[in-house]
NUTI-427649 format. One record per residue: x, y, z of N, C-alpha, C in turn; residue in one letter. Coordinates in nm, 4 decimals, always signed. Each point is the difference from the previous one (the first is absolute). Layout:
<pts>
{pt {X Y Z} {X Y Z} {X Y Z} 'A'}
...
</pts>
This chain:
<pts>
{pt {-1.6399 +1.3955 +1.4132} {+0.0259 +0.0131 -0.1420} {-0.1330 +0.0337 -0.0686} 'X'}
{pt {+0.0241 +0.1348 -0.0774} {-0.1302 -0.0042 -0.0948} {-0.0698 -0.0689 -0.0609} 'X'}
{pt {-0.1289 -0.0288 -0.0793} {-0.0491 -0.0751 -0.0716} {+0.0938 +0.0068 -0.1672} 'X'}
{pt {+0.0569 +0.0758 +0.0052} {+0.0458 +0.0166 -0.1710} {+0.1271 -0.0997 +0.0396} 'X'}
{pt {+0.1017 +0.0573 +0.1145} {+0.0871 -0.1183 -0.0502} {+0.0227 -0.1684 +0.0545} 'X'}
{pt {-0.1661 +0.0136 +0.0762} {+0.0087 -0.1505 +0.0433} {-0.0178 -0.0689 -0.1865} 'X'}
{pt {-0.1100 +0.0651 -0.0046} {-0.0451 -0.0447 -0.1493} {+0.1396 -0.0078 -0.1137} 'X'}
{pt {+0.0458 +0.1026 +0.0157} {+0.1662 -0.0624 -0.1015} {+0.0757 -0.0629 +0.0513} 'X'}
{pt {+0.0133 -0.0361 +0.1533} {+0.0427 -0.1091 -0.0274} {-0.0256 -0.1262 -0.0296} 'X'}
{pt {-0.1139 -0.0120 +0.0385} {-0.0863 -0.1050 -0.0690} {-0.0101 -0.0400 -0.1287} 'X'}
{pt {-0.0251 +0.1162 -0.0696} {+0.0276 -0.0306 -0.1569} {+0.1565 -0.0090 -0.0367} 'X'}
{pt {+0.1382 +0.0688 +0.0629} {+0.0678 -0.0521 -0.0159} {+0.0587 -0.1351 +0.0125} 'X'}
{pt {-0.0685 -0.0585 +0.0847} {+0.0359 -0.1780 +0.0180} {-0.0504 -0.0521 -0.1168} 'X'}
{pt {-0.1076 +0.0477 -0.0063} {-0.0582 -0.0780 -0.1433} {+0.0307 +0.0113 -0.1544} 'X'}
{pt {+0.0788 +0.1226 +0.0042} {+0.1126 +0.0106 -0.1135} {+0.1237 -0.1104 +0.0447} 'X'}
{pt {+0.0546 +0.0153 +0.0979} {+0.1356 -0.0580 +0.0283} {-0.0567 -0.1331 -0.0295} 'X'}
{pt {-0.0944 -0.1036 +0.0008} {-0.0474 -0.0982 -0.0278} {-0.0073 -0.0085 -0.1093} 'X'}
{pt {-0.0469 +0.1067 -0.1139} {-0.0251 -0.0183 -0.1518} {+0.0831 +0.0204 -0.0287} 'X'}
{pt {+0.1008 +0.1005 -0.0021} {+0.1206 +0.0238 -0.0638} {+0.0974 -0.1306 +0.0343} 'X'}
{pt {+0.0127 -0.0967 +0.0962} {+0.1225 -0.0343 +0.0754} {-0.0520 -0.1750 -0.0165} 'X'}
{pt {-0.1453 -0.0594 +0.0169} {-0.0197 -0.1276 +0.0170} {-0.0794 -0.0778 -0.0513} 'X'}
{pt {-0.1082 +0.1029 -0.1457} {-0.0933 -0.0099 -0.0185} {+0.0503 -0.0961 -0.1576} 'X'}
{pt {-0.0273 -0.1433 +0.0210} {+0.0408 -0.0887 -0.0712} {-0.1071 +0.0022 -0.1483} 'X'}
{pt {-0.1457 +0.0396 +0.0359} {-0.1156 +0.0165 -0.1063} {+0.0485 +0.1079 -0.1133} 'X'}
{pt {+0.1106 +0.1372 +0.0173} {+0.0456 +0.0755 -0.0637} {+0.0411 -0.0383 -0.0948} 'X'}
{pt {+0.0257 +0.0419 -0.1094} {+0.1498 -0.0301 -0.0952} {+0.0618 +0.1180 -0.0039} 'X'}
{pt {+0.1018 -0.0398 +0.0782} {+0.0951 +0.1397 +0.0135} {+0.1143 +0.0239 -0.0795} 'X'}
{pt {+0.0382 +0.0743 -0.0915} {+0.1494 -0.0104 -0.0482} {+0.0595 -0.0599 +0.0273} 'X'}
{pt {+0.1633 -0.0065 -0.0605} {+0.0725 -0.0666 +0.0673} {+0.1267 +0.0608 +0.1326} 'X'}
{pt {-0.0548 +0.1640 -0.0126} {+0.0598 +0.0480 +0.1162} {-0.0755 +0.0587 +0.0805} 'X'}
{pt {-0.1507 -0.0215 +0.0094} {-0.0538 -0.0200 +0.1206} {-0.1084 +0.1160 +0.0087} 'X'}
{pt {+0.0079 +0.0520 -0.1457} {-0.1060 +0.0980 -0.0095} {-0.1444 -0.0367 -0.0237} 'X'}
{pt {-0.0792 +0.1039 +0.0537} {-0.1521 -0.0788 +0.0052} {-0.0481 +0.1828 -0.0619} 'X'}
{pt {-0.0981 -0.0075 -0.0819} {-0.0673 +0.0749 -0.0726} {-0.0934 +0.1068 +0.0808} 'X'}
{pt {+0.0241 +0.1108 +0.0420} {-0.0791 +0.0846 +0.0757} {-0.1245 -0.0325 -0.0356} 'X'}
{pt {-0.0344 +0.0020 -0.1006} {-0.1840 +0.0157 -0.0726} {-0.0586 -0.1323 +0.0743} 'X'}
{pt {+0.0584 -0.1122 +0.0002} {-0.0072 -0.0910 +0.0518} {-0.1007 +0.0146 +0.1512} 'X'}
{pt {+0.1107 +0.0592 +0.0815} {-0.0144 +0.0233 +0.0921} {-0.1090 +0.1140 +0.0155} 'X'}
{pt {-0.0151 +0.0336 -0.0491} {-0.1187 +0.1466 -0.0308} {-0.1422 -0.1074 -0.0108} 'X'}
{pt {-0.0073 -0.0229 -0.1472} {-0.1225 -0.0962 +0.0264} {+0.0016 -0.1182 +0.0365} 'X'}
{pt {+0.0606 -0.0736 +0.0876} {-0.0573 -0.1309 +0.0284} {+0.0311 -0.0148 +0.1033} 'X'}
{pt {+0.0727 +0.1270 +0.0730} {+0.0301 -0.0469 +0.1546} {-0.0255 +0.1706 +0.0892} 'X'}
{pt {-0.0815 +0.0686 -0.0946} {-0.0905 +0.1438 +0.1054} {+0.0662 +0.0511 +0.0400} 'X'}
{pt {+0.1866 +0.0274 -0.0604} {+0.0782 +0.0781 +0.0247} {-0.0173 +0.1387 -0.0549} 'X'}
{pt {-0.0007 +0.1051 +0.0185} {+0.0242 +0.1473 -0.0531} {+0.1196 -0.0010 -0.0040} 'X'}
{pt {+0.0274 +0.1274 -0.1367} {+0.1869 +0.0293 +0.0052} {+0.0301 +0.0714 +0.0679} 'X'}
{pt {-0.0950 +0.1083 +0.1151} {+0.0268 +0.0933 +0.0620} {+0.0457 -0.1063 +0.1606} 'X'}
{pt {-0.0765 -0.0983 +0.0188} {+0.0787 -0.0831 +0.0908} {+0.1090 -0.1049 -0.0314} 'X'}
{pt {+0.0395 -0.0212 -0.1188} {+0.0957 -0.0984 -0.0243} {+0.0942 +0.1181 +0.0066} 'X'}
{pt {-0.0135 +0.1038 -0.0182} {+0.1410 +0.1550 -0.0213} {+0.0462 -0.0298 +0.1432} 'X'}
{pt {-0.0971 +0.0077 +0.0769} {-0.0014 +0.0546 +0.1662} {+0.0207 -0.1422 +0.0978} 'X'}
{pt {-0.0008 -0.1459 -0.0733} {+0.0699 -0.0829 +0.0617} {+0.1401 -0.0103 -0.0194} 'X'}
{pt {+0.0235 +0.0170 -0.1457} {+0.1398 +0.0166 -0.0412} {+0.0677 +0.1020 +0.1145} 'X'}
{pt {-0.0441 +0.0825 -0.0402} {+0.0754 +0.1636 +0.0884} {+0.0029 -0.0314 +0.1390} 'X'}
{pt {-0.0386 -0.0535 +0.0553} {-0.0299 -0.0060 +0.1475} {+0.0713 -0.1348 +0.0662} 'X'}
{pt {-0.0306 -0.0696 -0.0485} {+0.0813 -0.1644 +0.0588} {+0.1135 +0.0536 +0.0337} 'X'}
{pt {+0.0006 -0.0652 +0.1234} {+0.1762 +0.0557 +0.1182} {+0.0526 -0.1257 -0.0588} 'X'}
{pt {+0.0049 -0.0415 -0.1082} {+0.1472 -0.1306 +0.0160} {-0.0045 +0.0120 -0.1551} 'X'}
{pt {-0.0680 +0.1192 -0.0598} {-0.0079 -0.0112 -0.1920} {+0.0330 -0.1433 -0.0477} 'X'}
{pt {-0.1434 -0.0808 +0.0373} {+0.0017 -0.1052 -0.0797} {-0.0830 +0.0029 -0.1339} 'X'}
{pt {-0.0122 +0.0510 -0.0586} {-0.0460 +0.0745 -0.1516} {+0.0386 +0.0680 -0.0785} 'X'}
{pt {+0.0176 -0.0109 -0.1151} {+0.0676 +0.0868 -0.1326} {-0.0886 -0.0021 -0.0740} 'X'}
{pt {-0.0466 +0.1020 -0.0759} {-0.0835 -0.0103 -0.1345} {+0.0786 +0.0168 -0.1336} 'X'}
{pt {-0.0133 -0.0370 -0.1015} {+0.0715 +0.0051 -0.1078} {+0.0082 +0.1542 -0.0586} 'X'}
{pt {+0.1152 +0.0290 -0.0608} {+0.0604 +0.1442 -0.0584} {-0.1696 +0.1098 -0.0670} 'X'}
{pt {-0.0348 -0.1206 -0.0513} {-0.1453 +0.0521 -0.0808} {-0.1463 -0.0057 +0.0735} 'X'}
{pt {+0.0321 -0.0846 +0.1599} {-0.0749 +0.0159 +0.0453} {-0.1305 -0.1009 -0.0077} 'X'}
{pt {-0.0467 -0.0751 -0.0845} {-0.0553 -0.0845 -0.0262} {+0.0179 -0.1303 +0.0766} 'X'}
{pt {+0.0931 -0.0183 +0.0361} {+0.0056 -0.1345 +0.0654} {+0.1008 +0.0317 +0.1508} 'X'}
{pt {-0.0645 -0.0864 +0.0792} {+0.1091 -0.0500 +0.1512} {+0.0329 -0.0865 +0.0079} 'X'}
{pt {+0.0571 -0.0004 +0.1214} {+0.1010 -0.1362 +0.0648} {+0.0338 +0.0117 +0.1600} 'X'}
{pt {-0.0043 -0.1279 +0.0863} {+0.0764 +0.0349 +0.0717} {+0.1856 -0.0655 -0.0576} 'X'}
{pt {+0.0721 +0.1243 +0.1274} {+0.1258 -0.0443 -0.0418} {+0.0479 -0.0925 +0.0924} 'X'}
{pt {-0.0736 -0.1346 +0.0527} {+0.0802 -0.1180 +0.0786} {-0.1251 -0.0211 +0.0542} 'X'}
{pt {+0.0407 -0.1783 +0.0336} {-0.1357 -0.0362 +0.0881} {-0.0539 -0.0771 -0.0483} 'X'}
{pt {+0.0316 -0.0431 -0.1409} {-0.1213 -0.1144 -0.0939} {+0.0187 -0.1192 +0.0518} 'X'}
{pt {-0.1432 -0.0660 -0.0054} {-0.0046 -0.1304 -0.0065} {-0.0190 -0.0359 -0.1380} 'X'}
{pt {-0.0162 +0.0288 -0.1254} {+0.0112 +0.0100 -0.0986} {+0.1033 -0.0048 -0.1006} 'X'}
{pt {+0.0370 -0.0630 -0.0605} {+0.1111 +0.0366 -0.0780} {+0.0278 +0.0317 -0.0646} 'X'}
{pt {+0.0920 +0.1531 +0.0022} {+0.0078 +0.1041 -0.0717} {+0.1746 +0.0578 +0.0242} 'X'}
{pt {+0.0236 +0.0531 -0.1014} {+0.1479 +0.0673 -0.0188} {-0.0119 +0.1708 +0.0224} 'X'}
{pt {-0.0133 +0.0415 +0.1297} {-0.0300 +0.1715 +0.0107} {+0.1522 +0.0873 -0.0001} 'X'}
{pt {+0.0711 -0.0786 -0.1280} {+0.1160 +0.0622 -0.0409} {+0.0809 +0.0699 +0.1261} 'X'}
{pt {+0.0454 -0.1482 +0.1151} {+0.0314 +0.0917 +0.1258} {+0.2146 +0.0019 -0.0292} 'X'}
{pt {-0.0058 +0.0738 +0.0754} {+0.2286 +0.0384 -0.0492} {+0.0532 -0.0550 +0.0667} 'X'}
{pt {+0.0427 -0.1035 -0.0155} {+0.1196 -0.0708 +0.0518} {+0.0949 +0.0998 +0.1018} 'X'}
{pt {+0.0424 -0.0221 +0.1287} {+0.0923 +0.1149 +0.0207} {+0.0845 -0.0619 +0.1654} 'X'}
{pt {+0.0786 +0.0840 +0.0054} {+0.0618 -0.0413 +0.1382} {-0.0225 -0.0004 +0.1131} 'X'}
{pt {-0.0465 -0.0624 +0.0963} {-0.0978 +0.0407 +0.0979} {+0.1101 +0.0718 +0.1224} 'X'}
{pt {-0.0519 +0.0332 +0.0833} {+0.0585 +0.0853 +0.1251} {+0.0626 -0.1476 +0.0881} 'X'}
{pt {+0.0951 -0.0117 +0.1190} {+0.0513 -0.0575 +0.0448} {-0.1294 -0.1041 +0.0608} 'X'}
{pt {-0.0542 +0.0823 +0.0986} {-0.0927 -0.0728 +0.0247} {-0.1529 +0.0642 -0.0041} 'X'}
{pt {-0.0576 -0.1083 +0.0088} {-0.1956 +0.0334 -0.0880} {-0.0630 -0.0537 +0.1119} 'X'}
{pt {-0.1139 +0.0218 +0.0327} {-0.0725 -0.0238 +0.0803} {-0.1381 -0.0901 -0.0336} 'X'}
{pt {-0.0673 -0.0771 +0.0833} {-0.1019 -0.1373 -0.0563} {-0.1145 +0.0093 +0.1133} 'X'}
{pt {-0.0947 +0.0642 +0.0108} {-0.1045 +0.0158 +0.0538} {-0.0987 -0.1129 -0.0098} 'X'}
{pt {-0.0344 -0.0469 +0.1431} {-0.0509 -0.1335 -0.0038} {-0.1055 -0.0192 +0.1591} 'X'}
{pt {-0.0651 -0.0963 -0.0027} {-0.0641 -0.0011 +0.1182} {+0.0923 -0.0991 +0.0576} 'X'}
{pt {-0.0340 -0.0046 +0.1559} {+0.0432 -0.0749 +0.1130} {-0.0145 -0.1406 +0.0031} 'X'}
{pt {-0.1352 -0.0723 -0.0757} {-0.0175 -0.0525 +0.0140} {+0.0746 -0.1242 -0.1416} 'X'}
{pt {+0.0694 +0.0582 -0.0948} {+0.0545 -0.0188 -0.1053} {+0.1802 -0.0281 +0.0170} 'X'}
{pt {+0.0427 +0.0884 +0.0893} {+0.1438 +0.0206 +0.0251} {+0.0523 -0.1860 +0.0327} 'X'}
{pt {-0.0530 -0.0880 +0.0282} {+0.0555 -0.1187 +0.0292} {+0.0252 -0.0438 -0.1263} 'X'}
{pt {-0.1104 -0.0042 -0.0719} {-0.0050 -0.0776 -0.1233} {+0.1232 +0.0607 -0.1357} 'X'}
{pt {-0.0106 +0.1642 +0.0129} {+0.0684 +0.0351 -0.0514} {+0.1727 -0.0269 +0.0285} 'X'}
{pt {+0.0361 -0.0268 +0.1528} {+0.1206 +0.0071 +0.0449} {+0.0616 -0.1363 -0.0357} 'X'}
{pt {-0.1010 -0.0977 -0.0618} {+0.0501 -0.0950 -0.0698} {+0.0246 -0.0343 -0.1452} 'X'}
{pt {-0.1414 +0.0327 -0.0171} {-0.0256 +0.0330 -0.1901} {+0.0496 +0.0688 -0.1039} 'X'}
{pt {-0.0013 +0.1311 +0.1070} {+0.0569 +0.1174 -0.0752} {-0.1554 +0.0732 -0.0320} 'X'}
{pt {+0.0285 +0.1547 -0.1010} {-0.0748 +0.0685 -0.0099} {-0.0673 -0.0560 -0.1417} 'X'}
{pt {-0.1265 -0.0463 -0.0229} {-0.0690 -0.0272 -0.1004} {-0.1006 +0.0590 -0.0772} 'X'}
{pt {+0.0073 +0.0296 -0.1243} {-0.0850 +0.0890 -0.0652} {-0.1583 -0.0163 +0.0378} 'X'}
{pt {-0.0101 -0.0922 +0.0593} {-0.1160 -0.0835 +0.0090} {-0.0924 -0.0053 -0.1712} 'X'}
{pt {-0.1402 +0.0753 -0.0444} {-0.0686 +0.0065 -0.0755} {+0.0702 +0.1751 -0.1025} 'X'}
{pt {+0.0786 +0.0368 +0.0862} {+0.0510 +0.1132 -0.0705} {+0.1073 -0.0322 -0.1676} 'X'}
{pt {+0.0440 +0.1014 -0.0723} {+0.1064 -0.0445 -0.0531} {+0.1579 +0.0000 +0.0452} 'X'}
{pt {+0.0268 +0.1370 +0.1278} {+0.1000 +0.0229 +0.0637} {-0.0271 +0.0125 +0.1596} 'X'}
{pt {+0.0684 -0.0373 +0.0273} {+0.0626 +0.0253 +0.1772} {+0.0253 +0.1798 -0.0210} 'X'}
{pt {-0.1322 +0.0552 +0.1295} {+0.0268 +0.1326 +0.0115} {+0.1462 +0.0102 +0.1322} 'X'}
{pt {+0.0262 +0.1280 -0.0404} {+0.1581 +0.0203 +0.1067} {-0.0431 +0.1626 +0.0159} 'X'}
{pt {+0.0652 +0.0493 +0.0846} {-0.0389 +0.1525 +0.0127} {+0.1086 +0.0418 +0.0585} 'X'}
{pt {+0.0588 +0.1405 -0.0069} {+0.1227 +0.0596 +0.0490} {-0.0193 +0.0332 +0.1656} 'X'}
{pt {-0.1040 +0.0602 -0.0033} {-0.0174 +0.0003 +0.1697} {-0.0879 -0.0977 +0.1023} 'X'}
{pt {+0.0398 +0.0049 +0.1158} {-0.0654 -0.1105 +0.0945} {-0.1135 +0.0600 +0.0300} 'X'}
{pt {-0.0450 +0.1702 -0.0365} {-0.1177 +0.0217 +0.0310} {-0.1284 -0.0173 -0.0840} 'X'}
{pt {+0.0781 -0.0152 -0.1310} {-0.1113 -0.0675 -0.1741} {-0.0610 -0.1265 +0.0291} 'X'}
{pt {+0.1562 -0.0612 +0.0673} {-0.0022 -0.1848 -0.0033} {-0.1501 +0.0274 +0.1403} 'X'}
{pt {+0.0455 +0.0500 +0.0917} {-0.1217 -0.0013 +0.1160} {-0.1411 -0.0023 -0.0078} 'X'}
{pt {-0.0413 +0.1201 -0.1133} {-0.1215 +0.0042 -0.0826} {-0.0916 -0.0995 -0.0521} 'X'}
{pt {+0.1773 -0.0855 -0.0886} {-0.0564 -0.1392 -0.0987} {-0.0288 -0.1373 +0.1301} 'X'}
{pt {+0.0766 +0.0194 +0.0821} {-0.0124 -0.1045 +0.1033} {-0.1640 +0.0032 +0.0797} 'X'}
{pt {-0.0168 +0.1443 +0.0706} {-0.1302 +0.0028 +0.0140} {-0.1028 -0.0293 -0.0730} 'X'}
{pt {-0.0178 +0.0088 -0.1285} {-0.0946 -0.0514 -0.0589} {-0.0783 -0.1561 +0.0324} 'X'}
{pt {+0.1132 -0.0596 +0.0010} {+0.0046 -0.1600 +0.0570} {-0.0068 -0.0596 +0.1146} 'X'}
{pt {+0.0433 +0.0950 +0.1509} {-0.0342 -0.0403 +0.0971} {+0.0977 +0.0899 +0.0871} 'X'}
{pt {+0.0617 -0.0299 +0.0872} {+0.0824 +0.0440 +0.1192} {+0.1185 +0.0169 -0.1127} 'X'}
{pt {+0.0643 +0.0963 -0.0346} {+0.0806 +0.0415 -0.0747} {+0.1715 -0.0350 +0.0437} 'X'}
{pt {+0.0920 -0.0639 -0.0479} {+0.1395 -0.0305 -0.0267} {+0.0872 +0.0194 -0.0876} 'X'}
{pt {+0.0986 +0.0674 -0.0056} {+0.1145 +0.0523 -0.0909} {+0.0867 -0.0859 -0.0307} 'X'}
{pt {-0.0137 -0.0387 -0.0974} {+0.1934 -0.0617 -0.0148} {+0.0600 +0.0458 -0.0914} 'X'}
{pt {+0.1541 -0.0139 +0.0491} {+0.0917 +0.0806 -0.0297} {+0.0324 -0.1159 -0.1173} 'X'}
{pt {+0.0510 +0.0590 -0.1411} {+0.0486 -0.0559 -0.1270} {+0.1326 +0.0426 -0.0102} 'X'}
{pt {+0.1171 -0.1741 -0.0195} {+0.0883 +0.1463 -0.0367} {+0.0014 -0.0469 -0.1914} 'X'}
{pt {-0.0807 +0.1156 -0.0625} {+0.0017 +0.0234 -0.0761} {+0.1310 +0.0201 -0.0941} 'X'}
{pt {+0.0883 +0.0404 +0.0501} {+0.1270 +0.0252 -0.1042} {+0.1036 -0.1330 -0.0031} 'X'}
{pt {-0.0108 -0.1233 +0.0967} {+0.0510 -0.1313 -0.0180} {-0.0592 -0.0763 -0.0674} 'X'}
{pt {-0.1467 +0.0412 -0.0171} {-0.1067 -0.0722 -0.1073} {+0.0417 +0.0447 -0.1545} 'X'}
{pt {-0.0053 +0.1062 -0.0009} {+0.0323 +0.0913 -0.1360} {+0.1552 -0.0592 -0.0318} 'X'}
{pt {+0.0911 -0.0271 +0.1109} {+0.1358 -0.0213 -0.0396} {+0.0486 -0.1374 -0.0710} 'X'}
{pt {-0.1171 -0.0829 +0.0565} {-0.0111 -0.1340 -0.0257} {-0.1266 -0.0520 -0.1434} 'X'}
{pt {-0.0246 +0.1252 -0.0107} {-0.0250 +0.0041 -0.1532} {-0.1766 +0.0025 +0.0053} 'X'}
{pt {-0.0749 -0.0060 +0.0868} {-0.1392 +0.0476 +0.0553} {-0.0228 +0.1080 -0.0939} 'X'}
{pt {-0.0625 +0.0199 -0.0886} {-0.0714 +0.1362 -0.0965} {-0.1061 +0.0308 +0.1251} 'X'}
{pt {+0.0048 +0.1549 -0.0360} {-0.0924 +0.0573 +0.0619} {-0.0534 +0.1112 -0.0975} 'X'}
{pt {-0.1080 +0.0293 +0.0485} {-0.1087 +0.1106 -0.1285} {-0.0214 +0.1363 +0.1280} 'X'}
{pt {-0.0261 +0.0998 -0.0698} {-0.0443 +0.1073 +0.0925} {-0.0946 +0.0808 -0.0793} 'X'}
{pt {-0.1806 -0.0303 +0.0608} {-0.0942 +0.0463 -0.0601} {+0.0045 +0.1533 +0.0281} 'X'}
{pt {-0.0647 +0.0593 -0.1100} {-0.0057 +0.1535 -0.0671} {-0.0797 +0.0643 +0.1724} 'X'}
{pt {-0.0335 -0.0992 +0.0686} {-0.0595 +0.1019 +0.1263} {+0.1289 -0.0575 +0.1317} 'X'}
{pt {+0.1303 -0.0491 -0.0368} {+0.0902 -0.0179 +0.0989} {+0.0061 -0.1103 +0.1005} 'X'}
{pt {-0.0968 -0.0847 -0.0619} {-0.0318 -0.1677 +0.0588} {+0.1474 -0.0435 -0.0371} 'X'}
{pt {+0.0682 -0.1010 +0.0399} {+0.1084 -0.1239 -0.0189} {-0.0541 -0.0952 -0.0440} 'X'}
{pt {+0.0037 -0.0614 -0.1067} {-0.0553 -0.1542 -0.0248} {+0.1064 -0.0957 -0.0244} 'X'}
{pt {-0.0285 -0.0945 +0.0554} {+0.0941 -0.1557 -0.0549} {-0.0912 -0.1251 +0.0313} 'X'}
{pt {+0.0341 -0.0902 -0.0782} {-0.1037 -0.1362 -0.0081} {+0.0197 -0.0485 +0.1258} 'X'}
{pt {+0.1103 -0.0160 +0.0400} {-0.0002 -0.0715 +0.1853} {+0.1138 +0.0199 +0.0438} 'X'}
{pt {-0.0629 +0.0057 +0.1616} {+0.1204 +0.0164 +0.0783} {+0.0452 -0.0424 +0.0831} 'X'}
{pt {+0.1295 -0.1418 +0.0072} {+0.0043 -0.0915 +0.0625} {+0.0362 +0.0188 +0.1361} 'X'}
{pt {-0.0238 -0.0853 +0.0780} {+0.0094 +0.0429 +0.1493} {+0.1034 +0.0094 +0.0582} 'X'}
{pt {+0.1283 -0.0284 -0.0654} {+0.1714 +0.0528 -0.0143} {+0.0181 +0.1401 +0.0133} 'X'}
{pt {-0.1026 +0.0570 -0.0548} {-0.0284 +0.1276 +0.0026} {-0.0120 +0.1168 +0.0674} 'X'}
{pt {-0.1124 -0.0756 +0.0698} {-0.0110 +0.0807 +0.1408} {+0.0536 +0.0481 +0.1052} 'X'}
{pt {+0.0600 +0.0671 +0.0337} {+0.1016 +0.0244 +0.0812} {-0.0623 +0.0875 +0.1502} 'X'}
{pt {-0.1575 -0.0096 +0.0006} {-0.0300 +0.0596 +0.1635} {-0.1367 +0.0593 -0.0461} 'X'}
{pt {-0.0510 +0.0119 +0.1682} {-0.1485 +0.0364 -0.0184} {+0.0254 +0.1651 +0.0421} 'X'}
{pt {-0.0446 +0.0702 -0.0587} {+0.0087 +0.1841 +0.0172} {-0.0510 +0.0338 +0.0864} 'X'}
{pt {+0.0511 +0.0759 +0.1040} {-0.0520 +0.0176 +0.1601} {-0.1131 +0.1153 -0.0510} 'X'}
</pts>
């Protein structure tokens, strides 16, 4: 990997941190944080905040209509309202997790932990991604539309994430080969 995009991604973590966990902020109340902001006090350029936006494979970023301000769209530890749509989820959703987690979960259920929502993803190859992050990667299968039937709200962020506050271990219906 080149030096340019080791370096964005690097600086992209460190947005996904300011935009998503950064408690010292005062952020709106839907989760917008002030480009200029980010310009002087955190050695961002707009020619790289354009080119993190544009580039992130999972578009976790929106900038506002006028451009002045961002957000990510899911992910806060913060609490914030990123005006997400209520909507019907697909039969079943997928829960990307490490190996070493799957016990605890197969009792507990799925927990937001420090987040505001339980991420879900449509394919087992998204969920695989989110699982690796954490360790030896595991799928489980949601059935999402007995949750929804039984009155479970679910949100679907502007980049095609599933969110719901938790997901009890009734739920689960198998680990994704």
């Amino acid at each position: 990997m080149d030096t340019h995009a080791t370096n964005l991604i690097k600086r992209g973590k460190k947005l996904s941190y300011l935009l998503r966990h950064d408690k010292t902020y005062a952020f709106d109340e839907h989760g917008w944080r002030v480009v200029n902001d980010l310009v002087d006090n955190h050695g961002f350029t707009i020619a790289e905040l354009l080119e993190i936006v544009a580039t992130n494979n999972k578009q976790r970023y929106e900038f506002s209509e006028d451009m002045t301000s961002i957000r990510a769209r899911q992910g806060h530890s913060i609490q914030v309202d990123v005006e997400l749509a209520e909507a019907t989820p697909p039969d079943i959703l997928y829960h990307g997790t490490a190996k070493a987690f799957v016990k605890s979960i197969m009792s507990q259920g799925i927990q937001k932990g420090n987040r505001l929502y339980v991420h879900l993803s449509t394919t087992i190859e998204a969920a695989t991604k989110v699982g690796a992050r954490h360790g030896e990667p595991v799928v489980l299968c949601i059935d999402a539309k007995r949750m929804h039937e039984e009155g479970i709200k679910f949100f679907l962020s502007r980049n095609g994430v599933w969110l719901t506050d938790f997901v009890d271990a009734n739920y689960i219906i198998g680990i994704a080969e």
